[in-house]
C-alpha positions in Angstrom: -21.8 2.4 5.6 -21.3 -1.1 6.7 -17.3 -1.3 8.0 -15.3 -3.9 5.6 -12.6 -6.6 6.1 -8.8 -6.0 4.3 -9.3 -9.7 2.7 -12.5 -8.4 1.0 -9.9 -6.3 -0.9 -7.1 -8.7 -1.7 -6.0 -8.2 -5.1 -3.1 -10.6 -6.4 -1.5 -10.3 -9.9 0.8 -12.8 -11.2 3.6 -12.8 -14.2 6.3 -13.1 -15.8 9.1 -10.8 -15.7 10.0 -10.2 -20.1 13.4 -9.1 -21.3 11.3 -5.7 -23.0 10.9 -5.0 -19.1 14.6 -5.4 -17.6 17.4 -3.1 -17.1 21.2 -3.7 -18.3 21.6 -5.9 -15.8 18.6 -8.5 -16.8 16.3 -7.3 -13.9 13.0 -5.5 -14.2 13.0 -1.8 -14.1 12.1 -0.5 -10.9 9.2 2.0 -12.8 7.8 -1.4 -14.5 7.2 -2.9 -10.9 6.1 0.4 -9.3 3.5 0.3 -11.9 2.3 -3.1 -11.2 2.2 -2.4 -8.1 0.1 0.9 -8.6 -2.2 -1.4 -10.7 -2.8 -3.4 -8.0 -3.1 -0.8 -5.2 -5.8 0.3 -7.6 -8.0 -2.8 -8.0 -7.7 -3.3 -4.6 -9.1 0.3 -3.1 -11.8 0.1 -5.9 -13.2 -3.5 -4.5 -12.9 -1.7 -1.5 -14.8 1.8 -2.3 -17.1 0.1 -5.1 -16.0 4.0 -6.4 -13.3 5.3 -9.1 -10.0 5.5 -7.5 -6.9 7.6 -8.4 -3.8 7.4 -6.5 -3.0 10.2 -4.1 0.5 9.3 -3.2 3.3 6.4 -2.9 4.6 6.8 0.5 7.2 4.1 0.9 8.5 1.7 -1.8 11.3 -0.8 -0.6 13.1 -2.3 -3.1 14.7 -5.5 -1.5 15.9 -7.7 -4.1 17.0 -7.6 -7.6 14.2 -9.2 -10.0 15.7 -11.2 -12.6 14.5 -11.7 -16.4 11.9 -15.1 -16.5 11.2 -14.6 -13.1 7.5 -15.3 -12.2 6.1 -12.2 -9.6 3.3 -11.6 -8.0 2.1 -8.8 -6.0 -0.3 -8.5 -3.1 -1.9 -5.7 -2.2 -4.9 -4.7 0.1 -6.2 -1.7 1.7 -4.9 -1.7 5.6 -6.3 1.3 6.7 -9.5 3.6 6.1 -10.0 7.0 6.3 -13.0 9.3 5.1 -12.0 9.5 1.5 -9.1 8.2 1.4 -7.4 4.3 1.8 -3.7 3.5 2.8 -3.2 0.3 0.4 -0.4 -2.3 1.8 1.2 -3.8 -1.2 4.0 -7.1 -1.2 5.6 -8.2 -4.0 7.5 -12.2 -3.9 9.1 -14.0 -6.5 8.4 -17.7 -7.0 11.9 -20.0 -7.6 10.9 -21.7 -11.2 11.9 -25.2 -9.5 10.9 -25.6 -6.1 7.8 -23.0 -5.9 9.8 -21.2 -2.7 8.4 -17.4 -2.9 11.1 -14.8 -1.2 9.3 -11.2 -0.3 11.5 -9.1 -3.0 9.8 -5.4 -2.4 6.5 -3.9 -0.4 5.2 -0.5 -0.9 2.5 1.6 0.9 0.0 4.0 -1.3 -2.6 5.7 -0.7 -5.4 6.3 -3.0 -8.6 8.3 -2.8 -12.0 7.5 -3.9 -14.2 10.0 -5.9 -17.1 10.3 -7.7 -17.8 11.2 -11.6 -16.5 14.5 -11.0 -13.5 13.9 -9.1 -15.2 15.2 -5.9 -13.7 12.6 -2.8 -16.6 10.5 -1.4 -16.5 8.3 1.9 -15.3 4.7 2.1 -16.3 2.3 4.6 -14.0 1.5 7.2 -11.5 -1.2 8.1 -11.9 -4.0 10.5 -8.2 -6.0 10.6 -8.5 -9.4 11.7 -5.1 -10.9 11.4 -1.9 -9.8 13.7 -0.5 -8.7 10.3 -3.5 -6.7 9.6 -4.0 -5.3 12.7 0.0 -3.9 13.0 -0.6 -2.5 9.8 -3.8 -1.2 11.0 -2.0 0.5 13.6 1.0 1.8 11.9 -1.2 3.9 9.3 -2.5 6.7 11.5 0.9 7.4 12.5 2.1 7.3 9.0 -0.4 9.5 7.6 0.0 11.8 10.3 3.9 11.9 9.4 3.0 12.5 5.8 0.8 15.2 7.0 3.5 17.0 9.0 6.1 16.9 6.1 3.5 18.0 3.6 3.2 21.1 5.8 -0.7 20.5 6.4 -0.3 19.6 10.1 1.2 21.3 12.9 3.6 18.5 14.5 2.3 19.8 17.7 -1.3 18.4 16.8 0.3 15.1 16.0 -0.7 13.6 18.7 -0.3 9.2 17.3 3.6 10.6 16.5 4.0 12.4 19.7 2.7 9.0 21.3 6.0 7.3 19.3 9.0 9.9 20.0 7.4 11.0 23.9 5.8 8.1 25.2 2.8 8.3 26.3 3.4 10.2 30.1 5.3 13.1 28.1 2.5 13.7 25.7 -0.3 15.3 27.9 
């Protein structure tokens, strides 16, 4: 399986942010952007796995900045990381000012999503091959936040962690 690029996966969706879609205080519901966001998560690990998709878990969600009625949003999202079934999906999420075009980063998310076939059974994805500095930190990070997720899910011993160990020990006081 021929290793892939994170741009091959970019998804972006743009819109509008409707007054149907807002809280009291005129700004979207948090669960309205979490599911744009999940949307594009989605597209994005299906350009990457050319498989069906279904999302395995939302592992960090920072909301930032309020996101006001008429507001035009668009999210970015694209798979930073590869594992055998399963992709960690980087998502950003900017508002553009309505009269000078200035985007501000208002929330990012991480998910990860698994790809499967028509009975639900995981299948392998291609790997990941970051090219920018961006990519490549993210690149990084998502072994050690897998194996984090791992440890708190109960499914790995925190003594076979060995990317967090790296992190709290150094690398000396790990062997």
């Amino acid at each position: 399986m021929t290793a892939k690029t994170p741009i091959e996966s970019l998804t972006v969706l743009t819109d509008l942010v409707l007054p149907g879609e807002t809280n009291y205080l005129d700004n979207l519901f948090g669960g309205e952007l979490l599911a744009r966001m999940d949307r594009a998560c989605s597209i994005a690990a299906r350009r990457h796995s050319r498989r069906i998709v279904v999302t395995a878990s939302v592992n960090h969600v920072a909301f930032s900045k309020a996101v006001p009625v008429g507001s035009v949003v668009t999210v970015e999202a694209k798979v930073s990381r590869a594992f055998n079934s399963s992709m960690e999906i980087y998502v950003d999420v900017w508002t553009e000012d309505r009269q000078s075009g200035v985007k501000t980063k208002v929330n990012e998310g991480i998910y990860t999503f698994v790809a499967v076939d028509e009975t639900g059974r995981p299948v392998p994805v291609a790997q990941i091959v970051p090219e920018t500095e961006l990519e490549k930190k993210r690149y990084d990070g998502a072994l050690r936040r897998k194996e984090l997720s791992l440890v708190l899910a109960g499914k790995l011993d925190p003594k076979e962690a060995t990317e967090l160990k790296a992190v709290f020990l150094g690398k000396e006081e790990e062997k």
